[in-house]
Steps between C-alpha positions, in 0.01 A plus 500: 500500500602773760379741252174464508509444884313834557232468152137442565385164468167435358329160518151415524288163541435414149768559393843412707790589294727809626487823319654803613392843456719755267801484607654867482845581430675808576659743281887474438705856415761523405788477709897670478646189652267249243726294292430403160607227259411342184397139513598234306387179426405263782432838711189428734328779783564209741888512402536792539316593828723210627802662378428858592296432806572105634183490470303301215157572599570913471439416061224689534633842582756506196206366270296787643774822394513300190158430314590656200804219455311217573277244320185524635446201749865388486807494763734578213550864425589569132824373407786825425216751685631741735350439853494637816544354830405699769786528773492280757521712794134600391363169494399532873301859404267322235479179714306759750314688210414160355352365866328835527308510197396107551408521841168366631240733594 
């Protein structure tokens, strides 16, 4: 995945599967121009980053400003939960934050 383009990559000889160092996420304020709905059944982050952003893979960022809404390890936020999606002209701005706090060293 793109996303972890920029993570650390650990392997060593004995063992040769992939594992990637902590990933780190930024934090997401609040924003005046975020927009904010209440799902519904069959909502999914992916559906909604495609719907709000074109862009599927950006699920992550609207999970992130919504832990408290979410089942833990799950794609579906809590059905009739207010969430928030973060505007889309600041996708870009945690994009860069994200890239900056994963960088290798």
């Amino acid at each position: 995945m793109a996303r972890y383009s920029s993570i650390q990559v650990i392997t060593s000889p004995e063992n040769t599967n992939r594992r990637y160092i902590k990933v780190r996420y930024p934090e997401i304020p609040r924003g005046s121009e975020d927009i904010y709905v209440y799902t519904t059944k069959g909502d999914r982050y992916d559906l909604l980053a495609q719907t709000y952003y074109n862009d599927s893979s950006l699920w992550w960022i609207i999970a992130l400003c919504n832990l408290n809404n979410t089942i833990p390890d799950s794609i579906y936020p809590n059905i009739g939960e207010q969430i928030r999606i973060p505007a889309a002209n600041r996708i870009a701005r945690i994009l860069s934050e994200y890239d900056e706090l994963n960088k290798i060293l």
